[in-house]
C-alpha positions as CSV (number, residue, x, y, z in Angstrom):
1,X,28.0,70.2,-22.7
2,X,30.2,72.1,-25.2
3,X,32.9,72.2,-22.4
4,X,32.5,68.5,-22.4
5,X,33.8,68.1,-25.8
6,X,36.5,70.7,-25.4
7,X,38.0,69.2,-23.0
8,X,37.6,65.5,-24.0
9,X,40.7,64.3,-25.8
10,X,40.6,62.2,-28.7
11,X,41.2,58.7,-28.3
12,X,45.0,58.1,-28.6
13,X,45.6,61.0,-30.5
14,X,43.4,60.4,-32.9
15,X,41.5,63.7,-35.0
16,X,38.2,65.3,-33.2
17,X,35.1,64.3,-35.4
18,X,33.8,67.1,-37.4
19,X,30.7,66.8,-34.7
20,X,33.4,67.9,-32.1
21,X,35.3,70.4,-34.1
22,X,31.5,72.0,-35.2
23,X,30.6,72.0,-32.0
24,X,33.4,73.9,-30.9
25,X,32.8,76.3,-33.3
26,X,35.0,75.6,-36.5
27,X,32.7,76.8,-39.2
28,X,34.7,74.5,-41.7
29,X,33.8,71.0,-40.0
30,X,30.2,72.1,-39.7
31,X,30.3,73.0,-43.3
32,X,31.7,69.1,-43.9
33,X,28.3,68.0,-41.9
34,X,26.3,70.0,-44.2
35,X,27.6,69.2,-46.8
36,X,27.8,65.3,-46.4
37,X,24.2,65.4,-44.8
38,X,22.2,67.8,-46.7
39,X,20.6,65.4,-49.3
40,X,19.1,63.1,-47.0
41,X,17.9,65.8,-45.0
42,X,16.2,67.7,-47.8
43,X,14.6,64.3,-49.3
44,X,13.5,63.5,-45.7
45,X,11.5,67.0,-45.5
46,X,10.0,66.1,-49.0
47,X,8.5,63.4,-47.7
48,X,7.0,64.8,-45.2
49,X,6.1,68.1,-46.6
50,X,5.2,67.2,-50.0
51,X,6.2,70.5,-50.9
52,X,9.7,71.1,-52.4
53,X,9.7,74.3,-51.8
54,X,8.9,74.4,-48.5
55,X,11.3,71.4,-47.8
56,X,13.9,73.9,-48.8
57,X,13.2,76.4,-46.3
58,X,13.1,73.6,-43.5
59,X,16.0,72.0,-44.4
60,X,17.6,75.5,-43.8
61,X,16.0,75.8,-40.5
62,X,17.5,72.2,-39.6
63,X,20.6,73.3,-40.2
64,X,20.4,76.4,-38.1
65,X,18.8,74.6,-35.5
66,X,22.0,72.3,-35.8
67,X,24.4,74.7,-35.6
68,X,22.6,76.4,-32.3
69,X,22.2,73.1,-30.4
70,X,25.7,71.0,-31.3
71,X,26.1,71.7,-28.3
72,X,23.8,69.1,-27.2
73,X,25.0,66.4,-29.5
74,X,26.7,63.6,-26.8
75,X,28.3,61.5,-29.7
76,X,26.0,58.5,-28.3
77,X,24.9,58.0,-31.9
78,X,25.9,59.2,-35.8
79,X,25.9,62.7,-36.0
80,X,23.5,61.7,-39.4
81,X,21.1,60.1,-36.4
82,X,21.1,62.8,-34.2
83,X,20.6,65.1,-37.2
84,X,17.8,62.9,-38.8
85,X,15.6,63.3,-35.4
86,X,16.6,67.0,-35.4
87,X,14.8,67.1,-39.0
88,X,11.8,65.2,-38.1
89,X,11.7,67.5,-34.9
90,X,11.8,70.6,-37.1
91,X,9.3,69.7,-39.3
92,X,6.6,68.8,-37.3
93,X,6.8,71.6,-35.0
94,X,7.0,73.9,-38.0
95,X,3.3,71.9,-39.2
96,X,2.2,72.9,-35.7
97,X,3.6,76.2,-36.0
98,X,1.9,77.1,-39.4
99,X,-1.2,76.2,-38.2
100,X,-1.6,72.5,-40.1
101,X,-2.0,70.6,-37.1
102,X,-5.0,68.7,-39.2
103,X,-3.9,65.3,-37.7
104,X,-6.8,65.6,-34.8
105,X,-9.6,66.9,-37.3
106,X,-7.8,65.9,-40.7
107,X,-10.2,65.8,-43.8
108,X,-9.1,63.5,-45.4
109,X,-9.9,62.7,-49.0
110,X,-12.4,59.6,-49.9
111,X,-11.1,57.0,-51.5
112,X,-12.6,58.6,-55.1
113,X,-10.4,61.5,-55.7
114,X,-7.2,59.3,-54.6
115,X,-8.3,56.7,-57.5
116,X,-8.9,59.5,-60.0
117,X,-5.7,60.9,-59.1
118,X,-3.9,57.9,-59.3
119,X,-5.7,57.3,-62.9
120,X,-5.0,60.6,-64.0
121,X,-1.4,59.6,-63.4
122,X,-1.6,56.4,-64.9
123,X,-3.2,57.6,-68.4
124,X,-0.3,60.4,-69.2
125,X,1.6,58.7,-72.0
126,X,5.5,57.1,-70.7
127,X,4.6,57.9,-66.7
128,X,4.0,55.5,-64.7
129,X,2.4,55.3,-60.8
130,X,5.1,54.4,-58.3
131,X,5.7,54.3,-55.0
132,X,6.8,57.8,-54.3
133,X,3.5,59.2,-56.3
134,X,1.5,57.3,-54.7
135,X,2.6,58.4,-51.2
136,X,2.4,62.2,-52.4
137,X,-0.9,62.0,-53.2
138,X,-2.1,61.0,-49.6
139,X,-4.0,63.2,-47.3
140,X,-1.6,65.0,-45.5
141,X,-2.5,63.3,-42.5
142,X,-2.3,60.0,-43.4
143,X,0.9,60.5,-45.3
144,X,2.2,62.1,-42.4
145,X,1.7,59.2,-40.5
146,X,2.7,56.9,-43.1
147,X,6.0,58.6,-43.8
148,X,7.1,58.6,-39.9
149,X,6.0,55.1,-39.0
150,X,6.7,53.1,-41.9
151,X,9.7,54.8,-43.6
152,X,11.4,55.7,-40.8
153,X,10.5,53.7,-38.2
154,X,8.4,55.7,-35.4
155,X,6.4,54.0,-32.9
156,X,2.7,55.0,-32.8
157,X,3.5,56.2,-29.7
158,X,6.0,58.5,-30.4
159,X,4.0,59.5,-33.6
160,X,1.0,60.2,-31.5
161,X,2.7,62.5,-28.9
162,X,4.5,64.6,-31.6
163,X,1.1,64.8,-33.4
164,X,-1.2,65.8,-30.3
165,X,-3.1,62.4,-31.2
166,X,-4.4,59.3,-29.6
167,X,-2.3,56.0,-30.5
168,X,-5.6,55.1,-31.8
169,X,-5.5,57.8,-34.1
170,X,-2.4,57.3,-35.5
171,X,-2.9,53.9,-35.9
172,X,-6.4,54.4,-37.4
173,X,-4.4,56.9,-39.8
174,X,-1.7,54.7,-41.2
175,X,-4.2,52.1,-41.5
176,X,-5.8,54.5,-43.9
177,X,-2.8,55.2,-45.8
178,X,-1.6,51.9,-46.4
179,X,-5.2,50.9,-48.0
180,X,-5.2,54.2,-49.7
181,X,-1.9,53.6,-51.8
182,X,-2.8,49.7,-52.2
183,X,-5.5,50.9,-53.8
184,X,-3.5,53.3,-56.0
185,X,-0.8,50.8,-56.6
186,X,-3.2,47.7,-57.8
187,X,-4.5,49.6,-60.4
């Protein structure tokens, strides 16, 4: 594929994208991706992970993973696109990977420690329960679910074969989440 690139001209003359130079192996346009897509990627791990730290270290490992499969990138979309599913790619394989495949046999937290949490929240003086708290405090599981399908956009197909879970499941999951922070939100 990388020979593809090489030896595609730009259109009348026109610069290679930093997707093509990358991918040819100039370091500099690769640091121009990074750079202009490192943001989204770390927040997109956040939400995921719920774990900044940890979001840290896999937004790294996207970027190494870029770097070793440009190669593969067609141009058929964004870069950011291609990168984006790279991301989500990277991060559930690295749940998997970790052993925190708990989407099959998830234990998910009753209803009662979400609405304590979401009290505890609400009576600290000046802070108040948003959107983004409210999705942190989800079971892993059903934010999981939550994040992929209703942020950005997954079918519960796609969801369920990345997760090792039925449609059902996944469906059953986000169903869970979305009660789960309008309970936290109403109050």
């Amino acid at each position: 594929m990388l020979a593809v690139l090489e030896s595609t001209p730009a259109p009348s003359g026109a610069p290679l994208s930093d997707a093509a130079l990358a991918a040819s192996g100039d370091r500099a346009a690769f640091e121009r991706l990074y750079r202009g897509n490192v943001n989204r990627v770390y927040s997109l791990c956040v939400r995921m992970v719920n774990d900044r730290s940890q979001a840290e270290e896999l937004t790294q490992d996207v970027f190494v993973r870029a770097w070793e499969r440009l190669g593969s990138f067609r141009g058929e979309s964004a870069f950011s696109t291609w990168l984006h599913r790279l991301a989500v790619n990277v991060v559930l394989n690295a749940r998997q990977t970790d052993g925190r495949r708990r989407a099959r046999h998830d234990d998910v937290e009753d209803m009662d420690e979400l609405a304590h949490s979401a009290h505890r929240a609400t009576t600290v003086p000046g802070l108040s329960l948003d959107l983004e708290q409210a999705i942190a405090a989800l079971p892993k599981g059903a934010r999981t679910v939550f994040v992929l399908h209703d942020v950005e956009g997954f079918t519960h197909e796609e969801i369920a074969e990345r997760l090792g879970i039925t449609s059902g499941g996944c469906k059953a999951q986000l169903h869970r989440a979305r009660m789960l922070l309008r309970h936290a939100l109403s109050r």
